[in-house]
matplotlib code that plots the C-alpha trace (Angstrom):
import matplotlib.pyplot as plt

x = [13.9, 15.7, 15.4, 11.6, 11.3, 12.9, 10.4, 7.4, 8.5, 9.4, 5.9, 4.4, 7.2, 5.0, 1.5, -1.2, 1.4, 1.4, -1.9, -0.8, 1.3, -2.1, -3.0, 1.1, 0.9, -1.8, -0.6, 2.9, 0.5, -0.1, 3.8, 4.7, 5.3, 6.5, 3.8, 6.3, 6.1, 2.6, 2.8, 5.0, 2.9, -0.2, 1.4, 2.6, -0.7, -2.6, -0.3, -1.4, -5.0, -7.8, -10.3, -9.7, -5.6, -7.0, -9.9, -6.9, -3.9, -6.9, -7.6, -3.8, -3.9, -6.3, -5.2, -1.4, -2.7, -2.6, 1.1, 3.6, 6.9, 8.0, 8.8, 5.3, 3.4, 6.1, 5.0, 1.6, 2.2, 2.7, 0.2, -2.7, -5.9, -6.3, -10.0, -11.7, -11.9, -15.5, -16.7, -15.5, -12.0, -10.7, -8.5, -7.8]
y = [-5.5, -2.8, -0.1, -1.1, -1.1, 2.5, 3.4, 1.8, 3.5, 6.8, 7.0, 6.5, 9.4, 11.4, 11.1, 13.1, 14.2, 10.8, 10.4, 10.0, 7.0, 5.0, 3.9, 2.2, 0.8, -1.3, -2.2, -3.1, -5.3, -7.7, -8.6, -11.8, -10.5, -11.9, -11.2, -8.2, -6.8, -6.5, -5.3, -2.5, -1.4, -1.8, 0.9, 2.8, 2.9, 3.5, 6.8, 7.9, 8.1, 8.1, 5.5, 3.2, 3.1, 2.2, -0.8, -1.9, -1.7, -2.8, -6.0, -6.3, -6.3, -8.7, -11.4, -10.7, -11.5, -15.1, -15.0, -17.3, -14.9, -13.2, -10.0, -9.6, -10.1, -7.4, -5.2, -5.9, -4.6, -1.2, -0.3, 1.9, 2.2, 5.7, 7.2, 6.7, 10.3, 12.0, 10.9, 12.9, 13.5, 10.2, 10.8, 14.4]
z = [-6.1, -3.7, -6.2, -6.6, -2.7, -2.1, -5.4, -3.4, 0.1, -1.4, -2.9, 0.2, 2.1, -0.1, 0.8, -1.2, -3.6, -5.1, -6.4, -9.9, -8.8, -7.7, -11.6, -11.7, -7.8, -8.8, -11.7, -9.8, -7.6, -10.6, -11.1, -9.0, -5.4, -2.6, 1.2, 2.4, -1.2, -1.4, 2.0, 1.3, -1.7, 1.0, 2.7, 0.0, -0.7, 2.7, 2.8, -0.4, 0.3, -1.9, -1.8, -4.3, -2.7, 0.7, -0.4, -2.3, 0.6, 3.3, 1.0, 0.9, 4.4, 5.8, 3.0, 5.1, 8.2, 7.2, 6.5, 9.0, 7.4, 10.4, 8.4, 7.7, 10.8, 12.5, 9.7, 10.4, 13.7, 12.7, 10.7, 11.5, 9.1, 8.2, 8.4, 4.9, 3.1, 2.2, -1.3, -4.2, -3.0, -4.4, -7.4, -6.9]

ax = plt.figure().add_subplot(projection="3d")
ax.plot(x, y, z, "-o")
ax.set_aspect("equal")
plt.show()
């Protein structure tokens, strides 16, 4: 799970460079996952960009907020919604 978790954060360290990685984040998100998991990939995801990545991590998201783990309402703390991006600049 660490390894996964530096894989997870280091996609999102890399921003719009990591587009291709959008198509295997999601399908990551259908393993078993513990609430900081899917949190992580959330933000892994918000960092990435496109549209599809940010409905995805925002679902992700509001469905945490009803966590109790401490872990993940701290994490929920520091996140910031990005502005969506103009139509047609999704999967570039």
């Amino acid at each position: 799970p660490a390894v996964r978790a530096s894989a997870v954060h280091g996609l999102g360290q890399l921003g719009r460079m990591a587009r291709p990685s959008v198509a295997a984040l999601l399908q990551y998100l259908k393993r078993p996952l513990s609430a900081i998991e899917r949190l992580q990939v959330a933000i892994a995801l918000l960092r990435i960009g496109t549209q599809t990545a940010q409905r995805v991590a925002e679902r992700i998201i509001v469905k945490s907020r009803e966590s109790t783990d401490p872990a993940v309402r701290a994490t929920l703390q520091s996140i910031t919604l990005p502005a969506p991006e103009t139509a047609g600049e999704d999967e570039r």
